[in-house]
C-alpha positions as semicolon CSV with decimal commas, in nm:
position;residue;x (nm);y (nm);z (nm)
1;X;-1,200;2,987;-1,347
2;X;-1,412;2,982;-1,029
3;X;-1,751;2,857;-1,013
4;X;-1,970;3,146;-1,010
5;X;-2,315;2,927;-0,943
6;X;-2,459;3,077;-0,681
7;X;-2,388;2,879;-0,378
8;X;-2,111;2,684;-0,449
9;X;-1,781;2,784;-0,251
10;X;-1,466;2,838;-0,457
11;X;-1,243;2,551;-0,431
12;X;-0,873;2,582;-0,222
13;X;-0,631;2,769;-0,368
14;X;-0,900;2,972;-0,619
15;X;-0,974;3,254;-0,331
16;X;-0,772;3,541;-0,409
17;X;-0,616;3,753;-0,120
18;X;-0,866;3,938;-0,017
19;X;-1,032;3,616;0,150
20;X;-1,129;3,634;0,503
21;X;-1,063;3,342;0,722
22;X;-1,196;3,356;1,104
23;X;-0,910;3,170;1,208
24;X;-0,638;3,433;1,091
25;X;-0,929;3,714;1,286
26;X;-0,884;3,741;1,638
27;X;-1,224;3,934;1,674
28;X;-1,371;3,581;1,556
29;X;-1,159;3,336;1,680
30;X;-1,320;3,126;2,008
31;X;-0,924;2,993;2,082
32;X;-0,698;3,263;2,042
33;X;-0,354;3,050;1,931
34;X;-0,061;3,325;1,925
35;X;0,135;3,071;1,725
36;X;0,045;3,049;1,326
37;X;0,155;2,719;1,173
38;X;0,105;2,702;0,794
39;X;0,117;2,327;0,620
40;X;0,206;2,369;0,219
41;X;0,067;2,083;0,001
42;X;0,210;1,993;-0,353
43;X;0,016;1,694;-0,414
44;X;-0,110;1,404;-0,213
45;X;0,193;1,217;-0,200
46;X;0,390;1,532;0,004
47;X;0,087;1,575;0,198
48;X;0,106;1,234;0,330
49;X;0,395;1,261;0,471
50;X;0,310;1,628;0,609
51;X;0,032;1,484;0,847
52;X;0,318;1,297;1,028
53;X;0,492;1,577;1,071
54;X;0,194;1,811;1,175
55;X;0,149;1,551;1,469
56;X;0,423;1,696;1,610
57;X;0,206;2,010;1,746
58;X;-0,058;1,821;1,873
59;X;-0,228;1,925;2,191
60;X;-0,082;2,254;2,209
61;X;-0,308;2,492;2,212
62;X;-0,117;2,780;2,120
63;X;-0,077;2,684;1,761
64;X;-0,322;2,702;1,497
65;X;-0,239;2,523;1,188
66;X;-0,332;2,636;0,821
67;X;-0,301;2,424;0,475
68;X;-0,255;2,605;0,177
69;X;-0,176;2,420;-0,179
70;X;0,097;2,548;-0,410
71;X;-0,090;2,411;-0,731
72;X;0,288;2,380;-0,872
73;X;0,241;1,984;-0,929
74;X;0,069;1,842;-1,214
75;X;-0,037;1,582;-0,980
76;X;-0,310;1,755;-0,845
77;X;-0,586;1,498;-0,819
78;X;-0,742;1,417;-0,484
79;X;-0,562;1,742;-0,313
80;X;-0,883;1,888;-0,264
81;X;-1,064;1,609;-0,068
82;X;-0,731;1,580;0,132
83;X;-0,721;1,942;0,215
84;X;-1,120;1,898;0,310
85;X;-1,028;1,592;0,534
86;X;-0,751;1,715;0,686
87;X;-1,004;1,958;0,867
88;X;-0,753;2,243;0,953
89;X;-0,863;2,595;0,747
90;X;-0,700;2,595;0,407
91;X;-0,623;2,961;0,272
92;X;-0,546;3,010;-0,115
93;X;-0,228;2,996;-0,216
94;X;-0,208;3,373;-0,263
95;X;-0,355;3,433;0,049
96;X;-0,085;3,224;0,185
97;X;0,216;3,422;0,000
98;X;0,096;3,715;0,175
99;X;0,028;3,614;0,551
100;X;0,287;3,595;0,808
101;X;0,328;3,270;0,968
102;X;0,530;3,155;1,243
103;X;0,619;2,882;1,057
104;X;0,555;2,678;0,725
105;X;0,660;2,313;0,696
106;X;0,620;2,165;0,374
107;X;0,741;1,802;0,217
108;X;0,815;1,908;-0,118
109;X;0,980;2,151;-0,313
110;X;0,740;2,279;-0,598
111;X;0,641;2,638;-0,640
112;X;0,715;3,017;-0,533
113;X;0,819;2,907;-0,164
114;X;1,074;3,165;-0,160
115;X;0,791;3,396;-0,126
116;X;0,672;3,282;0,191
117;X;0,679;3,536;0,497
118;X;0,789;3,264;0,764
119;X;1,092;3,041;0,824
120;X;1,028;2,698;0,606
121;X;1,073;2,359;0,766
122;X;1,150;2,142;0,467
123;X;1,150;1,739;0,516
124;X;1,121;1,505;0,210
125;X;0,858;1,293;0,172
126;X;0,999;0,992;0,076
127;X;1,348;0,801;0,235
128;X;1,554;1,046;0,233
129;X;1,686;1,198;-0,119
130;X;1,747;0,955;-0,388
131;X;1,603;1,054;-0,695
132;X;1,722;1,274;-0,983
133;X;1,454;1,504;-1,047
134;X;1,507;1,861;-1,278
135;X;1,311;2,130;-1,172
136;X;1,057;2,216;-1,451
137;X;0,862;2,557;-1,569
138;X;0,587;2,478;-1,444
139;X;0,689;2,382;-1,131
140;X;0,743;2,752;-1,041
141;X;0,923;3,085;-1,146
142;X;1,259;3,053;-0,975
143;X;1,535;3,048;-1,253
144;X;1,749;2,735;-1,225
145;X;2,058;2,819;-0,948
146;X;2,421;2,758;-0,934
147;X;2,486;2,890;-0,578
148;X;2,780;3,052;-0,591
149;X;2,960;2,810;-0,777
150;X;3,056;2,770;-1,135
151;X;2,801;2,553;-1,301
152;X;2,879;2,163;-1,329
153;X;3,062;2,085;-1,651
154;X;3,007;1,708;-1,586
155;X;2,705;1,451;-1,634
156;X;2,635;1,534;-1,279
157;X;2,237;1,576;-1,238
158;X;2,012;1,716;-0,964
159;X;1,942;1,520;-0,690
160;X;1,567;1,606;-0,566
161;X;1,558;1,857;-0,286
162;X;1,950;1,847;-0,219
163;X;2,053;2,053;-0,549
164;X;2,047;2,443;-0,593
165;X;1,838;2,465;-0,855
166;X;1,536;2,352;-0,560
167;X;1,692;2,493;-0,252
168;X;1,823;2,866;-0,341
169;X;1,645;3,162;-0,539
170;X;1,841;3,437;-0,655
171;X;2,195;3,356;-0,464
172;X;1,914;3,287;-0,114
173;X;1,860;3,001;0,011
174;X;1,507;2,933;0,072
175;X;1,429;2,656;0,406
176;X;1,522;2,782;0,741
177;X;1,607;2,396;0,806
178;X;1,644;2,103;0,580
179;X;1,553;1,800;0,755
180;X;1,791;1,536;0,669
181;X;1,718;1,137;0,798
182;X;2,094;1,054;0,807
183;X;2,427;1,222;0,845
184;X;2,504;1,057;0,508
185;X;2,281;1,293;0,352
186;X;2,495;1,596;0,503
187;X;2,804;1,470;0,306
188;X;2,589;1,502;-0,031
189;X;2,465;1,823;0,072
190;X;2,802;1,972;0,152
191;X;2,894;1,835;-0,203
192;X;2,576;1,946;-0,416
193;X;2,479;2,257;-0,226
194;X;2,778;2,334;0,030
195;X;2,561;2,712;0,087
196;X;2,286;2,503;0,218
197;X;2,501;2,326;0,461
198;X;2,381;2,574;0,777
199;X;2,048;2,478;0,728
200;X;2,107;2,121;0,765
201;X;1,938;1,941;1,034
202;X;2,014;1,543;1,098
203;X;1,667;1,472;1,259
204;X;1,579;1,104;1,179
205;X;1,302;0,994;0,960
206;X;0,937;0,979;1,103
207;X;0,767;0,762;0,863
208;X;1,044;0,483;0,959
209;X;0,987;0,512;1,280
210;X;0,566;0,506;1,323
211;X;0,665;0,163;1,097
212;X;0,886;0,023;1,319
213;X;0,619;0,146;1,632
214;X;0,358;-0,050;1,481
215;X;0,550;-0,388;1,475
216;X;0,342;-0,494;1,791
217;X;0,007;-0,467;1,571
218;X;0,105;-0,680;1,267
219;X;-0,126;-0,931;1,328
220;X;-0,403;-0,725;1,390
221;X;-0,313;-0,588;1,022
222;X;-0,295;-0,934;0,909
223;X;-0,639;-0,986;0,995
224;X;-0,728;-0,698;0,891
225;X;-0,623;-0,762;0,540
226;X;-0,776;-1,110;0,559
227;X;-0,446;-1,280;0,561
228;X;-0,516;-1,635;0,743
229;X;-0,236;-1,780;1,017
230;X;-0,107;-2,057;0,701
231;X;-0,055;-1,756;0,454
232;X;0,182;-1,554;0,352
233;X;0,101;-1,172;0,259
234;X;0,323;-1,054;-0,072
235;X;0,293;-0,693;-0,125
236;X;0,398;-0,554;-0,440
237;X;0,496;-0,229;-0,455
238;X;0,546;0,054;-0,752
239;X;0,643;0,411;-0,737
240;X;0,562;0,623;-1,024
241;X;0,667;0,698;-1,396
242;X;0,781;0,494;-1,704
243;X;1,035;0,375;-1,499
244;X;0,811;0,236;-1,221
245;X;0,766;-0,131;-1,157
246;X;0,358;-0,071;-1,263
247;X;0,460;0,173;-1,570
248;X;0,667;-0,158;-1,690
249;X;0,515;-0,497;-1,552
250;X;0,117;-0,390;-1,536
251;X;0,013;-0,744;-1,507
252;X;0,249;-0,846;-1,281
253;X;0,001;-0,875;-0,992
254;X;-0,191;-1,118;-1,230
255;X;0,090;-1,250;-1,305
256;X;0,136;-1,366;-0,948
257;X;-0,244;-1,468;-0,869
258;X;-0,174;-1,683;-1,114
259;X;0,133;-1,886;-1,001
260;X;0,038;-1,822;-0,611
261;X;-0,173;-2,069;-0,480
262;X;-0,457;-1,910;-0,301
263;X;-0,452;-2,081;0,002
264;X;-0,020;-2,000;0,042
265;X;-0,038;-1,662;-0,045
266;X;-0,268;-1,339;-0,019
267;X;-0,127;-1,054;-0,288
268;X;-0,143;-0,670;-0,235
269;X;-0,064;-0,400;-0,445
270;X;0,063;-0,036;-0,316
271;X;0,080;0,221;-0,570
272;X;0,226;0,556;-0,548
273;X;-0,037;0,858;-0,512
274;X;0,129;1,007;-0,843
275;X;-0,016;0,662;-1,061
276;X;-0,323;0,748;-0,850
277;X;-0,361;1,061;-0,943
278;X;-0,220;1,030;-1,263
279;X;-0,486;0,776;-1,399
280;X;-0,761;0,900;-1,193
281;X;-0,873;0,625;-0,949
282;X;-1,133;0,480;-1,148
283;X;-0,876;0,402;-1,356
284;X;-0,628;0,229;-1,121
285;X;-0,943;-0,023;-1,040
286;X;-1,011;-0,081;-1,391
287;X;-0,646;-0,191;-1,491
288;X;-0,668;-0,420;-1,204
289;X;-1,032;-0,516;-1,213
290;X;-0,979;-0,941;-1,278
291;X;-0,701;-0,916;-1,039
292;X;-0,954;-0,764;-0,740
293;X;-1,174;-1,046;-0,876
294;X;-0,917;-1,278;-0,791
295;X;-0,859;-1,159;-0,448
296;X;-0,534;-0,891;-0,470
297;X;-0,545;-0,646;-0,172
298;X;-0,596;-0,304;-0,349
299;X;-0,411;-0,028;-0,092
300;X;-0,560;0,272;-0,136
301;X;-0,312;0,569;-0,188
302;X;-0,308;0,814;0,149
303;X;-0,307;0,540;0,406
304;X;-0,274;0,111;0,463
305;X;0,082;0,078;0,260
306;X;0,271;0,064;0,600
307;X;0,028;-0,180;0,775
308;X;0,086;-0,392;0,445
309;X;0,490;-0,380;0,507
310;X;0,449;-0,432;0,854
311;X;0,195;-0,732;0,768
312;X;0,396;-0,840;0,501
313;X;0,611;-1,150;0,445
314;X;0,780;-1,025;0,129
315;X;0,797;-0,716;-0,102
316;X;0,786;-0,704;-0,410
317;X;0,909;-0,379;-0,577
318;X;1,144;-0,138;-0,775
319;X;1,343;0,249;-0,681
320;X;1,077;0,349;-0,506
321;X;1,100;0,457;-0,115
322;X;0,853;0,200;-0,030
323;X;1,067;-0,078;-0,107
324;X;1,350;0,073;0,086
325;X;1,141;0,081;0,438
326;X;1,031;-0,275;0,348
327;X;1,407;-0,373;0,318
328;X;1,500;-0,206;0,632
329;X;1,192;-0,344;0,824
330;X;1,339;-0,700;0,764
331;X;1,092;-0,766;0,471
332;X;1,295;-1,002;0,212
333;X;1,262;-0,739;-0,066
334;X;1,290;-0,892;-0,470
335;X;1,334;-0,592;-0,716
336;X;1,293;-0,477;-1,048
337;X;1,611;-0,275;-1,187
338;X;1,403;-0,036;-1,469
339;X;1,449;0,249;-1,246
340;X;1,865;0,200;-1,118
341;X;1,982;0,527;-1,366
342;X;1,699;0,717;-1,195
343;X;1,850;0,736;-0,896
344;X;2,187;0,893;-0,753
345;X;2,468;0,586;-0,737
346;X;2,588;0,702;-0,408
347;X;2,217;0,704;-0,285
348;X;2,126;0,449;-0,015
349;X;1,816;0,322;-0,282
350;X;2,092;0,263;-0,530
351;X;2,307;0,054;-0,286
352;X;2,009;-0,166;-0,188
353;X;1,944;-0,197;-0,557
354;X;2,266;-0,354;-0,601
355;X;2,225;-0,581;-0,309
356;X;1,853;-0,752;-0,344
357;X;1,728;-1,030;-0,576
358;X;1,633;-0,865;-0,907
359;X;1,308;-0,974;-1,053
360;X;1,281;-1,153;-1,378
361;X;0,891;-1,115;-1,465
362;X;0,946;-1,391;-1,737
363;X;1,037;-1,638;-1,449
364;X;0,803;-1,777;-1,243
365;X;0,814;-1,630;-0,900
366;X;0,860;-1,858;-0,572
367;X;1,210;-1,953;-0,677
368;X;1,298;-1,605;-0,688
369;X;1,108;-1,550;-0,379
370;X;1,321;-1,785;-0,213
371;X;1,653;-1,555;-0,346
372;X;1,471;-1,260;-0,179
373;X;1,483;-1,453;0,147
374;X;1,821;-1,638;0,114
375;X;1,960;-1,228;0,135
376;X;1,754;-1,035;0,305
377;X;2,030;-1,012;0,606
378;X;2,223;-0,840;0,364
379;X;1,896;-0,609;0,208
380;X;1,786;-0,581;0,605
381;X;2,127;-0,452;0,691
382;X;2,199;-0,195;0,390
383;X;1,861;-0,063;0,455
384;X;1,849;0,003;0,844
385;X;2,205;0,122;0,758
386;X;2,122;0,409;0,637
387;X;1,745;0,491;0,679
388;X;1,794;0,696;0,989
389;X;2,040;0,819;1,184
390;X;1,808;0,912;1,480
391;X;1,600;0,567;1,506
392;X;1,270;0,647;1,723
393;X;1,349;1,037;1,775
394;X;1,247;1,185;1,488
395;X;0,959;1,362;1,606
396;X;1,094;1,467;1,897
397;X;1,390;1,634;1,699
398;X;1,141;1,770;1,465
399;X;0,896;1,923;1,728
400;X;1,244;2,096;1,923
401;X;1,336;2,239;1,584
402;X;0,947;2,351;1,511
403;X;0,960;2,567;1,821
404;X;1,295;2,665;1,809
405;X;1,228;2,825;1,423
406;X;0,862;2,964;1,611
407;X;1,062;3,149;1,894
408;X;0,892;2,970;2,133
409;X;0,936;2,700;2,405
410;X;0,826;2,346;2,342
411;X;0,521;2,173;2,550
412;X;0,607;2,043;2,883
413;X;0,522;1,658;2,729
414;X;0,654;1,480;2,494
415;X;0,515;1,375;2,101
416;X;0,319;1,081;2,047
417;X;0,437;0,832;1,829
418;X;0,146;0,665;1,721
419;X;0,128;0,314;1,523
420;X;-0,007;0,321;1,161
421;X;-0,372;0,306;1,221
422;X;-0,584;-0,073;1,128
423;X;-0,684;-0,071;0,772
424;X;-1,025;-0,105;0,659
425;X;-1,149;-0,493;0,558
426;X;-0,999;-0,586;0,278
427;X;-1,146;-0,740;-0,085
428;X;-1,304;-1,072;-0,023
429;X;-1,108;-1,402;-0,141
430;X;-1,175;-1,500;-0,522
431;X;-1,518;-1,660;-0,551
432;X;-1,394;-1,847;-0,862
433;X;-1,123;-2,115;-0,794
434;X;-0,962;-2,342;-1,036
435;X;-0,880;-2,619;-0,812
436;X;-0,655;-2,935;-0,878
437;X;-0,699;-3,217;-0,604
438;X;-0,413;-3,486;-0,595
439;X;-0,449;-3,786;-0,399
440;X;-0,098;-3,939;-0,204
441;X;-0,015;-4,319;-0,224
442;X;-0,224;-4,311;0,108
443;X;-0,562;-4,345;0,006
444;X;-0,690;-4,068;0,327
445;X;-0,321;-3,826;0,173
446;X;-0,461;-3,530;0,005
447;X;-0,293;-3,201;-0,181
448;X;-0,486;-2,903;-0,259
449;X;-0,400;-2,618;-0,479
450;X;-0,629;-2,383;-0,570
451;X;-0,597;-2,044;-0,790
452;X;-0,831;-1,756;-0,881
453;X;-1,003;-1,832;-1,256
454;X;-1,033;-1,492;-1,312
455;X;-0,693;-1,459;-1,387
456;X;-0,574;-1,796;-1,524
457;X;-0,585;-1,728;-1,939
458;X;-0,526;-2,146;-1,939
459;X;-0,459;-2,377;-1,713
460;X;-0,091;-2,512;-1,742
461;X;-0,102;-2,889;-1,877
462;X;-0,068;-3,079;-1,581
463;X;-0,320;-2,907;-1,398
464;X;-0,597;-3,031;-1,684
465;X;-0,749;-3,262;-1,423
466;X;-0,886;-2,996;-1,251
467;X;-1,204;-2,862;-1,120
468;X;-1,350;-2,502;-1,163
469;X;-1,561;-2,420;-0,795
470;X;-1,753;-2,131;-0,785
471;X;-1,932;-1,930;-0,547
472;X;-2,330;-1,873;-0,630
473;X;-2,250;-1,490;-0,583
474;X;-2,032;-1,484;-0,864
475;X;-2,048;-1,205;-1,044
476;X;-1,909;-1,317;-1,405
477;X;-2,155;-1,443;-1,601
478;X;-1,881;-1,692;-1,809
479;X;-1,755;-1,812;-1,472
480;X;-2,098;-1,915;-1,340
481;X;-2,162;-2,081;-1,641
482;X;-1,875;-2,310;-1,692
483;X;-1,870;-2,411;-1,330
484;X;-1,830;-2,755;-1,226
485;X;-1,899;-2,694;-0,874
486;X;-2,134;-2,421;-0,711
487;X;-2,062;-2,347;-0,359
488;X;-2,191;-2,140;-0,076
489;X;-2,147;-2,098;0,280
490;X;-2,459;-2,202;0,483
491;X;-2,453;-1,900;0,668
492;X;-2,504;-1,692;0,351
493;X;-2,818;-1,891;0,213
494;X;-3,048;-1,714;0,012
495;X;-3,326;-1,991;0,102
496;X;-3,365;-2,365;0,253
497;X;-3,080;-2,579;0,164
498;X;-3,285;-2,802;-0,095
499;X;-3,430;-2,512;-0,265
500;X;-3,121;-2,338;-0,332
501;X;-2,938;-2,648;-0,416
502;X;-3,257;-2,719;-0,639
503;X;-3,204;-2,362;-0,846
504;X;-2,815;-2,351;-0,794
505;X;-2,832;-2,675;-1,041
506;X;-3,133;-2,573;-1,278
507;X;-2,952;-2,216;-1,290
508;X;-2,595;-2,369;-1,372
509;X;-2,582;-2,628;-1,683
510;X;-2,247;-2,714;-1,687
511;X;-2,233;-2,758;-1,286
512;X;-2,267;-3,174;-1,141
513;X;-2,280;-3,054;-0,763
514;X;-2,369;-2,806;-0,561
515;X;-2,248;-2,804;-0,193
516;X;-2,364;-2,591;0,099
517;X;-2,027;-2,584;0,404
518;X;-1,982;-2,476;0,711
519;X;-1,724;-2,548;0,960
520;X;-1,858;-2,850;1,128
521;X;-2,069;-2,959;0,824
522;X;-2,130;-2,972;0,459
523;X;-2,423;-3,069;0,234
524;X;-2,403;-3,214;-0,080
525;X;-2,626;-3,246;-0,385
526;X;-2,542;-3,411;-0,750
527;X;-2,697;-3,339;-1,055
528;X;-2,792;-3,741;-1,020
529;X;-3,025;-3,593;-0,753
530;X;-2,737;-3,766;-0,503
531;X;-2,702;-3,609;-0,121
532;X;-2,517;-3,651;0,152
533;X;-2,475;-3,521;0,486
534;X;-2,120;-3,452;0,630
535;X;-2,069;-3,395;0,968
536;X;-1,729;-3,264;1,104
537;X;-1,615;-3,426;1,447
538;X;-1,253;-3,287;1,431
539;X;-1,092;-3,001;1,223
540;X;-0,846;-2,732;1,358
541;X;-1,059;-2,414;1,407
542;X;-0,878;-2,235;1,162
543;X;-0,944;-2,491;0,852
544;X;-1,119;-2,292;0,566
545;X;-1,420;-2,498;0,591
546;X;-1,462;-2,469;0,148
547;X;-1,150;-2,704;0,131
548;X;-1,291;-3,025;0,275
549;X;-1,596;-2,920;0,079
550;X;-1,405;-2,911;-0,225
551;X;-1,199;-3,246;-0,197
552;X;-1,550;-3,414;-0,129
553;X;-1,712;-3,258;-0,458
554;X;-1,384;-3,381;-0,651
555;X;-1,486;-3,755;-0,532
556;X;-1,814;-3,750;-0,628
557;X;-1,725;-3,629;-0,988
558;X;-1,462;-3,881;-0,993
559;X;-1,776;-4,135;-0,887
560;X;-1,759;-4,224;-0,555
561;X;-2,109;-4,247;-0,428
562;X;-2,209;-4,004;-0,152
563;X;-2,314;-4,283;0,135
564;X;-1,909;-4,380;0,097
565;X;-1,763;-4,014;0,166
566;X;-1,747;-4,120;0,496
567;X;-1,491;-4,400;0,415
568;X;-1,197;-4,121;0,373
569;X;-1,217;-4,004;0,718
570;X;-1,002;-3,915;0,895
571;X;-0,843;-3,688;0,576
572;X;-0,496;-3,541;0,577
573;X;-0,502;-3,235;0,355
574;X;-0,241;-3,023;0,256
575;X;-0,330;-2,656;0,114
576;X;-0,014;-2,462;0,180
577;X;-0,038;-2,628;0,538
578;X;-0,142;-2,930;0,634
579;X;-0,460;-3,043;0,842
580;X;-0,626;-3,361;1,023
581;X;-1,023;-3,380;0,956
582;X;-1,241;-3,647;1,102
583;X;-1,560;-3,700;1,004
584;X;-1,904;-3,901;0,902
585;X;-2,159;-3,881;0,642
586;X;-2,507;-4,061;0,568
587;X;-2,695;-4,051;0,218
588;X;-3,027;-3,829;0,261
């Protein structure tokens, strides 16, 4: 039912017909476009993929685009902010049904699109068409269809949007065109849905190629997900359903916090809209709420998972498209299996399947991180095998067919295929770091491994000599408490260095030092009322300036007075890389 309070505007797809929308009035329109362009939404997940598409028709001013939603997912959360941000009018669904439009693209397959008064552009939204999906009643009124066939007698099931049951109504088939990414596809449709075979229209796949565009900015989304030069970026990656890599290993990222040292590896996690929209959001951040603590890279669900592929150094992930673009990218790609009967055999998903690593979650990872690598020539090439068979022309091929469908001639300039855009900053690091300090037969030799507490339910037995550091902004009460160490950088002081230190050890029972850093100095207190003054004369600029901080708290609990710090200079450290540090310190 529609809100009735008195100024509050129905929400799309609640307007009935009678509607009135400036844009589809030429006595109100300021721009009057002669070409009518109408975007259908299913859920977030197709509508994702339909902004690519839509960029095709950019700076033309002869079409007018419209977004209408078909309501036919159950997936509807976050639709309507979408349609809202999108910024294009969005007409009711009904309204829709009973417009004329030149044309109507849409990246799904849900509801009455048969009733449509325009030809239908229809494009997946994923890689290609993989999965076995049967229609369902609420996914609109069409009555399963045969074609004109005999109905299967086999165990053969429908493929998702290459079947007949999604692409014909009443002996008709629906789409104008059905954009396929590779000739491959063709073979399947002739097979499945031979009456749909006219409509076919090999045109590339435009996702792929705005990933492999955006190469040339992956370390500006490196940075941008705060992944340092000595790191590695692991993205883990989980479409949606029981069968998903989240719906079966939910503390996998955790998992992987855990094992990862912090200072090798940055972890982020790219979740399908569906689990998104499924749980609610709120709920995606509370299932994951100690991992954010510990520093994992939450991508949020319309835009940022291709800057993490293109950023990334591995994937992580299951039968989802995701993992397929990472594959065929060149991303060493490790995979879990739950989802292989989910997916066609003779589907290019199921063939990289077969190929990659499969994960073990009861194994630790970096050994099968190194299988990943050790044959990803052989993931790479299965994957840009058969991703597209029009690599970089996609849009072009899309935007000819657009206007042929329209009646109308094509711009006098070409598309723009633009990079994935910079992500926002990411989640800081973990401000809570169980850290483990070994010394080399070299007295100035040190190693360095540090991992986020938060997510640590023990520490493994030989890592019992180890410290627990903490920033003073941490947020977990437990944490603070048990600290050893209490650190922050002097650039984010609440007050003089004395003071702080002062309250930082008053504040914190259980902590022995508390340490102030920078990167060419540090400043350290001991509960024995104990300081010293480091001053770095040499460190490569790129040297979090927390670990030489942290190796010098570890010798003071280990009871080296402060006045001989000095005596370890110049220090060799190794944290996932290795780095020279000079430097001097004097008792104050």
């Amino acid at each position: 039912m529609t809100d009735s309070t008195p100024g509050t505007a129905p929400s799309p797809g609640d307007r009935d017909a009678d509607e009135r929308v400036s844009a589809l009035d030429p006595d109100w329109t300021t721009v009057n476009a002669s070409l009518r362009v109408l975007g259908v939404i299913h859920n977030v997940a197709s509508a994702t993929r339909l902004v690519d598409v839509l960029a095709a028709l950019e700076s033309d001013p002869r079409v007018q685009v419209f977004v209408t939603w078909t309501r036919s997912s159950i997936f509807s959360g976050g639709v309507a902010d979408f349609l809202s941000d999108l910024g294009f009018p969005d007409i009711s669904w009904t309204k829709a049904r009973k417009t004329e439009f030149d044309l109507a693209v849409t990246t799904s397959l849900g509801g009455d699109l048969h009733e449509l008064r325009a030809p239908i552009l229809r494009l997946p939204h994923g890689m290609g068409y993989n999965k076995y999906l049967a229609r369902k009643p609420e996914t609109g009124n069409r009555k399963p269809e045969t074609g004109n066939r005999k109905p299967e007698t086999g165990n053969a099931k429908p493929v998702f949007g290459l079947s007949p049951e999604w692409l014909m109504h009443e002996g008709r088939l629906i789409p104008s065109a059905i954009v396929l990414s590779h000739t491959e596809q063709r073979e399947r449709l002739a097979r499945d849905c031979p009456e749909a075979l006219p409509a076919a229209l090999v045109a590339g796949d435009p996702c792929y190629d705005r990933l492999v565009a955006s190469v040339v900015q992956r370390r500006r989304y490196r940075r941008a997900f705060g992944v340092r030069g000595d790191q590695s970026l692991l993205v883990v990656s989980s479409t949606w359903g029981e069968k998903a890599l989240f719906g079966r290993h939910p503390r996998l990222v955790s998992q992987l916090l855990g094992e990862l040292a912090a200072d090798e590896y940055r972890v982020a996690l790219v979740l399908h809209p569906n689990v998104w929209h499924d749980a609610g959001p709120g709920q995606v951040e509370a299932w994951t709420a100690s991992a954010r603590r510990s520093g994992l890279i939450l991508v949020p669900p319309r835009e940022g998972w291709r800057a993490a592929l293109v950023a990334a150094d591995a994937v992580i992930g299951d039968h989802g498209s995701t993992s397929y673009y990472a594959a065929a990218l060149g991303r060493p790609v490790l995979l879990d299996d739950g989802g292989r009967d989910a997916v066609a055999p003779d589907s290019p998903i199921a063939a990289l399947l077969r190929t990659a690593a499969t994960l073990d979650p009861r194994r630790r990872a970096a050994p099968q991180l190194a299988t990943a690598h050790a044959v990803s020539a052989e993931t790479t090439k299965i994957a840009s095998q058969w991703v597209t068979s029009e690599p970089g022309r996609s849009l072009t091929l899309l935007r000819r067919a657009m206007y042929d469908l329209m009646r109308a001639p094509e711009p006098d300039f070409p598309p723009v295929l633009a990079t994935v855009p910079v992500p926002p900053a990411t989640e800081p690091e973990p401000t809570a770091l169980w850290t483990i300090v070994e010394w080399g037969g070299a007295a100035r030799e040190v190693s360095v491994r540090r991992f986020p507490a938060a997510v640590l339910e023990r520490p493994s037995p030989d890592d019992q000599t180890g410290m627990l550091v903490v920033r003073d902004d941490e947020r977990d009460a437990r944490m603070a408490a048990l600290a050893d160490v209490v650190c922050c950088p002097s650039s984010d002081l609440p007050c003089p260095e004395d003071e702080w230190a002062a309250e930082v050890l008053r504040d914190h029972p259980g902590a022995q030092v508390a340490l102030a850093y920078a990167a060419d100095r540090v400043r350290l207190v001991s509960r024995w009322r104990e300081r010293a003054e480091i001053t770095v004369r040499s460190a490569p600029h790129d040297l979090d300036p927390s670990l030489l901080a942290s190796v010098l708290a570890e010798r003071v609990l280990t009871g080296t007075a402060p006045e001989r710090l000095a005596d370890l200079s110049p220090l060799t450290i190794t944290a996932g890389s290795t780095a020279r540090v000079a430097f001097t310190s004097a008792a104050t």
